[in-house]
C-alpha positions as CSV (number, residue, x, y, z in Angstrom):
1,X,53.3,44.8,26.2
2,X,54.3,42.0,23.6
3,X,57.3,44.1,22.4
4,X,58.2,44.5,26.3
5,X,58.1,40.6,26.9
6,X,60.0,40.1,23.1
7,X,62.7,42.6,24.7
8,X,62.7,40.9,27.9
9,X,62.8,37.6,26.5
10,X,65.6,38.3,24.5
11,X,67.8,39.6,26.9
12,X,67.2,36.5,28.9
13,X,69.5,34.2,26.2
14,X,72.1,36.8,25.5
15,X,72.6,37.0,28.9
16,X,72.6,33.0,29.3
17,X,74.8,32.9,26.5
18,X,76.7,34.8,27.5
19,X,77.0,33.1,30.7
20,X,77.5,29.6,29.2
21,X,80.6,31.6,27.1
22,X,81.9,32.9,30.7
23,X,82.2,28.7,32.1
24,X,84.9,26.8,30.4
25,X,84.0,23.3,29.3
26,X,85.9,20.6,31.4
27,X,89.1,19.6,30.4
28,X,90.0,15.5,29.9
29,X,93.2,13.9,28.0
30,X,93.5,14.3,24.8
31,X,90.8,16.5,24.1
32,X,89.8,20.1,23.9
33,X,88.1,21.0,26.8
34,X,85.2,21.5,24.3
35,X,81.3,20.3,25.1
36,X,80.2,18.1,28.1
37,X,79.8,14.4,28.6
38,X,76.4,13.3,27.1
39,X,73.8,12.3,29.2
40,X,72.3,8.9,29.2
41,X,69.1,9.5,27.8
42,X,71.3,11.4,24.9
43,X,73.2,8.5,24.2
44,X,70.1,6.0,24.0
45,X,68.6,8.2,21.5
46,X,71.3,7.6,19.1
47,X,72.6,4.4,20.3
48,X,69.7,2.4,18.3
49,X,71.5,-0.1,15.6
50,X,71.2,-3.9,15.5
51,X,73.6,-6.0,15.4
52,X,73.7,-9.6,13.5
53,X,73.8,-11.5,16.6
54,X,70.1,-9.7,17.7
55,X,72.0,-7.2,20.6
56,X,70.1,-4.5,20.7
57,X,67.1,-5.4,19.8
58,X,63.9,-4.0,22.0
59,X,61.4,-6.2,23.0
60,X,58.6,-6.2,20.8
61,X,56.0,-8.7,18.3
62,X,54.6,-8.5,14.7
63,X,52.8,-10.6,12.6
64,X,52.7,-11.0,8.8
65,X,49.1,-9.8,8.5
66,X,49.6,-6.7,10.2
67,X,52.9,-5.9,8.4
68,X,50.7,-6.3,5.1
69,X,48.6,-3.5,6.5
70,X,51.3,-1.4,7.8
71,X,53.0,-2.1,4.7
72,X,50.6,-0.6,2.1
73,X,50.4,2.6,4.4
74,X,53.6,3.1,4.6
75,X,55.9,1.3,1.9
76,X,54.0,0.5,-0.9
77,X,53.9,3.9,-2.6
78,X,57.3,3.2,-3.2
79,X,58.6,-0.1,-3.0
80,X,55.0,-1.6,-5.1
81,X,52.6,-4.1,-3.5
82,X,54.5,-7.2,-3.0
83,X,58.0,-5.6,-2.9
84,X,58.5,-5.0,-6.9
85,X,59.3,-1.4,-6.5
86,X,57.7,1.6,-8.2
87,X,59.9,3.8,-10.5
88,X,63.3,3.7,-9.2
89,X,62.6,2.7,-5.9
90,X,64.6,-0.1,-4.8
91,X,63.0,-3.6,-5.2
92,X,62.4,-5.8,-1.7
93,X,62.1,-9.0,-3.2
94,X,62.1,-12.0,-5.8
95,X,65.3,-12.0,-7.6
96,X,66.5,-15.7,-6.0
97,X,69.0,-17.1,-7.8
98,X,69.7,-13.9,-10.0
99,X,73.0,-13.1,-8.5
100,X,75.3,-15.1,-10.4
101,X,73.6,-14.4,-14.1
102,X,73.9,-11.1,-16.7
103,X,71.1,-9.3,-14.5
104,X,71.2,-9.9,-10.4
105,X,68.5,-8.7,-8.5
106,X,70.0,-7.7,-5.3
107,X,66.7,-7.5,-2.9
108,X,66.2,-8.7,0.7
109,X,65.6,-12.6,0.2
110,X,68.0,-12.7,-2.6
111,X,71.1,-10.7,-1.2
112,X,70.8,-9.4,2.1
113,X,73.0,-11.4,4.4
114,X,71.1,-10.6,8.1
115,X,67.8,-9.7,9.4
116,X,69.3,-7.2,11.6
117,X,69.9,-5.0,8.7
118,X,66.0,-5.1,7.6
119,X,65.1,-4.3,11.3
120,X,67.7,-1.5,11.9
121,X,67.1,0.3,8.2
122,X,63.0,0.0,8.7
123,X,63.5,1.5,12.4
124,X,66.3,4.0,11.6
125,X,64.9,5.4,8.2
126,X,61.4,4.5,7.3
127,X,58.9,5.5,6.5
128,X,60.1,8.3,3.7
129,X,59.2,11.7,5.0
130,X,58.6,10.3,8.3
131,X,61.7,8.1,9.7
132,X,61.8,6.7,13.4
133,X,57.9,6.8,13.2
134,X,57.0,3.6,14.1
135,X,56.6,1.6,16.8
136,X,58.9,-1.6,18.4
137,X,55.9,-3.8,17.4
138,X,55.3,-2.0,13.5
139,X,58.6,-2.6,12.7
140,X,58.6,-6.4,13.7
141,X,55.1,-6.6,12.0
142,X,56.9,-5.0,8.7
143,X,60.3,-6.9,8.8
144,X,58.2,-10.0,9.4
145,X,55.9,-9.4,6.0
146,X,59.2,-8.4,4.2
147,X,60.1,-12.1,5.0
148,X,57.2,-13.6,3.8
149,X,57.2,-11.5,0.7
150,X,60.7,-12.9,-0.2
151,X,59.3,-17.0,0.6
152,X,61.3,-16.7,4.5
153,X,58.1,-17.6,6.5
154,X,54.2,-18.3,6.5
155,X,51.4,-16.3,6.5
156,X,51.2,-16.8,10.2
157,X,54.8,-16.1,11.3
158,X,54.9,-14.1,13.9
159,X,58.3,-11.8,14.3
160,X,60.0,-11.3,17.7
161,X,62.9,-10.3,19.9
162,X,62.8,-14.0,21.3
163,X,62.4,-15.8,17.5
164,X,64.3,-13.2,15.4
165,X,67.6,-15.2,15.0
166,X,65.8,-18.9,14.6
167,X,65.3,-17.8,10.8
168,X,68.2,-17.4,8.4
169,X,68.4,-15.5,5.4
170,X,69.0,-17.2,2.4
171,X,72.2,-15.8,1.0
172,X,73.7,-15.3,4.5
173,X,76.1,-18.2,3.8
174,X,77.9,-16.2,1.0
175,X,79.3,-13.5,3.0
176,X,82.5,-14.2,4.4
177,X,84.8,-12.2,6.7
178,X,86.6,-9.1,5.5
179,X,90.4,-10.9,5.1
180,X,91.9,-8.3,2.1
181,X,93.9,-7.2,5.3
182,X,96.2,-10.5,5.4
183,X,95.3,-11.8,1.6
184,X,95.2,-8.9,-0.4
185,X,97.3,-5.7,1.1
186,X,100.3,-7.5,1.3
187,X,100.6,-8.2,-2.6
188,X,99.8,-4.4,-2.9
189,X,101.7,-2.3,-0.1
190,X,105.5,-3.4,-1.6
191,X,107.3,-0.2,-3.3
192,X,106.4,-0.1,-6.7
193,X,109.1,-1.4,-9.1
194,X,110.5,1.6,-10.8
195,X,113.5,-0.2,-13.0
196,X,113.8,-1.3,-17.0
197,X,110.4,0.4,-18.2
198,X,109.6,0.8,-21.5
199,X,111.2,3.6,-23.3
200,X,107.9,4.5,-25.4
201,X,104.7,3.4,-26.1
202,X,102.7,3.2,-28.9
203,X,99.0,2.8,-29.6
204,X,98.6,-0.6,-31.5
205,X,94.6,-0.7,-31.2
206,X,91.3,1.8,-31.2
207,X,88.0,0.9,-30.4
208,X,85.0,1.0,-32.5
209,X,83.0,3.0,-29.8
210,X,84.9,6.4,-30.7
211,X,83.7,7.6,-27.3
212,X,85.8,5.3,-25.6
213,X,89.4,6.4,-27.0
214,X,89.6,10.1,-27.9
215,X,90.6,11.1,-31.2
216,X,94.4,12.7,-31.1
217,X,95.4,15.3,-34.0
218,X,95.9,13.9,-37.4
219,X,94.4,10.6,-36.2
220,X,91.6,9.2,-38.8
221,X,88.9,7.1,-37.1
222,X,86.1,5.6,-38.7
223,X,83.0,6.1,-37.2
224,X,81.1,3.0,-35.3
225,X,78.3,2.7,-37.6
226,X,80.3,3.0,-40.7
227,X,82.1,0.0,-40.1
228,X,78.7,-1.7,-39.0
229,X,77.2,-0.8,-42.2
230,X,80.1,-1.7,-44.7
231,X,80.3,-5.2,-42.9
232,X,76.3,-5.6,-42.1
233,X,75.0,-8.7,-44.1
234,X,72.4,-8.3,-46.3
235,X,68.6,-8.6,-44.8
236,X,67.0,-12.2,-44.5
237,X,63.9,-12.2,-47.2
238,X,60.6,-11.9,-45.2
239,X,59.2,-15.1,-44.2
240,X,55.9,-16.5,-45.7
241,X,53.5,-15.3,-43.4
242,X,51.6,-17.8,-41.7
243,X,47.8,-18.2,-40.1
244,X,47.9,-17.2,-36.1
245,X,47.0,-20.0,-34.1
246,X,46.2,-19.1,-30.2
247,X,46.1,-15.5,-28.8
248,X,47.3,-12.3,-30.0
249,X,51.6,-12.1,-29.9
250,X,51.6,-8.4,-29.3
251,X,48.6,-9.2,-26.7
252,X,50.4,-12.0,-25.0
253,X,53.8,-9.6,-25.3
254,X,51.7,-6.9,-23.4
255,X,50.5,-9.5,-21.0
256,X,54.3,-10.8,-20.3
257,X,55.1,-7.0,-19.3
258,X,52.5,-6.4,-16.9
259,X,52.9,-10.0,-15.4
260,X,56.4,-8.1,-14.1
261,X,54.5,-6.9,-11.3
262,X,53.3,-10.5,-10.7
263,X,56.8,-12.3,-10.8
264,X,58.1,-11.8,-7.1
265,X,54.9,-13.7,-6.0
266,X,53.6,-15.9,-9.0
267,X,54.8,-18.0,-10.9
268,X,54.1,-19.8,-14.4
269,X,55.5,-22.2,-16.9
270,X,57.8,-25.1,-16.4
271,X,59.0,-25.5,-13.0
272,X,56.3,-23.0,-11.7
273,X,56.4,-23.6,-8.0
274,X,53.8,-22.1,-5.1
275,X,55.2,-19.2,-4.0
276,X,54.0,-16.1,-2.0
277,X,51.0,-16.4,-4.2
278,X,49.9,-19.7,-5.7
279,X,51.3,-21.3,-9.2
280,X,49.0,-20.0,-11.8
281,X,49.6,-23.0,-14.3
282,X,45.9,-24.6,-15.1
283,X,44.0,-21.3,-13.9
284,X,41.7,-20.2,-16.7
285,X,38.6,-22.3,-16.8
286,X,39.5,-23.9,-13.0
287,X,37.4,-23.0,-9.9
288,X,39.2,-20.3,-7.6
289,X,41.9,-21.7,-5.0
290,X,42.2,-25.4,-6.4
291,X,45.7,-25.4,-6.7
292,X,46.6,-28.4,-4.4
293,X,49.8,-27.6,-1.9
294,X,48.8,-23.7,-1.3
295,X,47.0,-22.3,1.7
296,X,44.1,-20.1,0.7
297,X,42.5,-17.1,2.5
298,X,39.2,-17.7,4.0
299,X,37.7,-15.7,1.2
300,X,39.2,-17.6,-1.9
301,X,37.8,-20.9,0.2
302,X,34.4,-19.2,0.2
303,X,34.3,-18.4,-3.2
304,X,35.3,-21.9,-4.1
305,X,32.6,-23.4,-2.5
306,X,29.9,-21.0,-4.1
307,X,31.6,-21.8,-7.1
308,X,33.6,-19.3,-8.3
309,X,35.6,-20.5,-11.7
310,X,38.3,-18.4,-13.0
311,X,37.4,-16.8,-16.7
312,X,37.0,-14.7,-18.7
313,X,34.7,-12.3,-16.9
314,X,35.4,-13.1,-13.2
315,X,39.3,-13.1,-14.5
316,X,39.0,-9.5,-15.4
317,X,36.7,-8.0,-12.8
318,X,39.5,-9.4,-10.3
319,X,42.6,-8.3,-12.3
320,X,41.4,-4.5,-11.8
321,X,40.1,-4.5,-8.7
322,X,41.2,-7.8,-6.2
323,X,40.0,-7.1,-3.2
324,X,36.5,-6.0,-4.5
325,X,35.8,-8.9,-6.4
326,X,36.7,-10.9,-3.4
327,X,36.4,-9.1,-0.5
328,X,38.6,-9.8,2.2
329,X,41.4,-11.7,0.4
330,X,44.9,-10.9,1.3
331,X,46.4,-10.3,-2.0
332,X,47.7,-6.1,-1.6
333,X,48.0,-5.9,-5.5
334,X,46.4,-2.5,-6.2
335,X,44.7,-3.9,-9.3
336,X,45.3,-3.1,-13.3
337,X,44.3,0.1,-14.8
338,X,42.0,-0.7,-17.5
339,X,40.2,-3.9,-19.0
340,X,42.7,-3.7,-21.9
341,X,45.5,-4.5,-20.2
342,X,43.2,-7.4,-18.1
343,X,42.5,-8.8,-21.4
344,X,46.9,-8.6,-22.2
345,X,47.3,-10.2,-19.1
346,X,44.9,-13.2,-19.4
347,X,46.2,-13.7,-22.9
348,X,49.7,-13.7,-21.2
349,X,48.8,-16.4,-18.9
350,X,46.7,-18.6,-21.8
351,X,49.7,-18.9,-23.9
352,X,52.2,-19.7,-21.0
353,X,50.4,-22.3,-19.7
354,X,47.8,-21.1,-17.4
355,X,44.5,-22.6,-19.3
356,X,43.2,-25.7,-17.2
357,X,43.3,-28.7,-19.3
């Protein structure tokens, strides 16, 4: 009986094909006479992009506490916690002010010119494995922590179709309108000049880096580190050594590589400013959530008042596991692996200026 229906069945679509092959497509100007005019539910399904000025944007809301959520569900295998990336993945924020020095950090808050783009690409191709997923209302909720991440907004911002272009991003101002079309392709669509060229040329230079001009036949080179090692100075003599005085360098060195993960919502130091996350100068040995200027979950307030003070103990319980040790704070940082590199990381923040006076 199944073959019988199988047969059946498949004699149904040659036949329709067969029939489709039999009805020419309508003809129109300039065209084919391939295909058929899409239908309007076609063209909605694929007509989905955002533009700068907020047109096509559905209705829709999000807050930053439910993009936090929706955020380690969906993005923070990939992009880290607060945005710092994991592996290769590309970063989502920090990096303000990095654009003009020897190593830019080109991440939403510090490059990224319009929101529309952070809407469209969360909507269009997120999450990995699973793009076009989520809802209207997720994807405001994301885009909206993505802005708090990179300092845009409060903790209580709340993302929508009817807010969405009262908030400017912060390098939007150095994007300018593609001229090259009247400033640039004139100089360079004249007919090349083609008169009194050289009649040879000769190779007057090599570089060190042998790599970067190949040898030619009965050319000598001599090799890169050659040259360095004829022309190296002789070594300094060793310096006296002298009596450590504070933690550990190659603790506090540990410390200053883990912080990494910290950066995009801490800072520390000279100039450290409240951030994402609170300015950790004058931490060790202070009572949890004093920092004056910064608002506080409910549960670092709590744990304040029953008199909670940041050392060496509570310090390390709450570097491995955050939400744990204070349960219901809103800090998505997945915790350090081991107390080891708790220990490298308070030793960091002693030595850098995070010991309360």
């Amino acid at each position: 009986m199944m073959k019988k229906l199988a047969l059946c069945s498949a004699l149904v679509v040659v036949g329709a094909g067969h029939a489709l092959a039999e009805t020419p497509a309508p003809a129109r100007d300039g065209g084919f006479g391939l295909g058929r005019t899409a239908l309007p539910e076609e063209i909605a399904a694929w007509d989905i992009d955002i533009r700068p000025d907020g047109l096509g944007l559905p209705v829709g809301s999000g807050d930053v506490y439910t993009g936090e959520e929706l955020y380690i569900d969906n993005c923070a295998a990939c992009h880290g916690d607060f945005g710092e990336a994991v592996g290769r993945w590309p970063v989502l924020a920090g990096g303000r002010g990095t654009l003009d020095g020897e190593d830019p950090h080109k991440t939403i808050g510090s490059y990224w010119p319009y929101l529309s783009t952070v809407w469209d690409y969360v909507h269009r191709a997120m999450p990995y494995g699973g793009a076009q997923s989520l809802s209207n209302d997720d994807v405001y909720a994301i885009t909206a922590y993505l802005m708090y991440l990179n300092d845009m907004v409060d903790d209580d911002f709340e993302l929508s179709n009817e807010n969405f272009l009262e908030v400017a991003m912060p390098n939007e101002a150095a994007f300018l309108m593609d001229d090259r079309a009247t400033t640039e392709l004139t100089a360079f669509a004249a007919e090349p000049c083609m008169e009194n060229c050289r009649d040879s040329v000769a190779i007057t230079a090599r570089a060190t880096v042998l790599s970067v001009t190949p040898e030619t036949e009965g050319a000598a080179a001599t090799p890169a580190a050659v040259v360095e090692t004829a022309t190296a100075p002789a070594p300094a003599a060793a310096p006296e050594p002298v009596a450590s005085a504070g933690p550990d360098p190659e603790l506090v060195a540990a410390g200053e590589a883990l912080f990494r993960q910290c950066a995009s919502c801490h800072q520390i130091g000279d100039g450290a400013n409240n951030r994402t996350g609170p300015m950790l100068n004058n931490t060790f040995g202070a009572p949890v959530g004093s920092h004056d200027g910064f608002r506080y979950s409910p549960a670092f307030v709590a744990a304040r008042d029953a008199g909670m003070v940041w050392d060496e103990a509570s310090l390390t319980a709450f570097l491995q596991d955050p939400r744990g040790t204070i349960a219901g704070n809103r800090m998505a940082f997945r915790g350090l692996r081991s107390p080891e590199e708790a220990a490298a990381m308070i030793a960091y923040l002693r030595a850098t200026g995070g010991e309360a006076p």
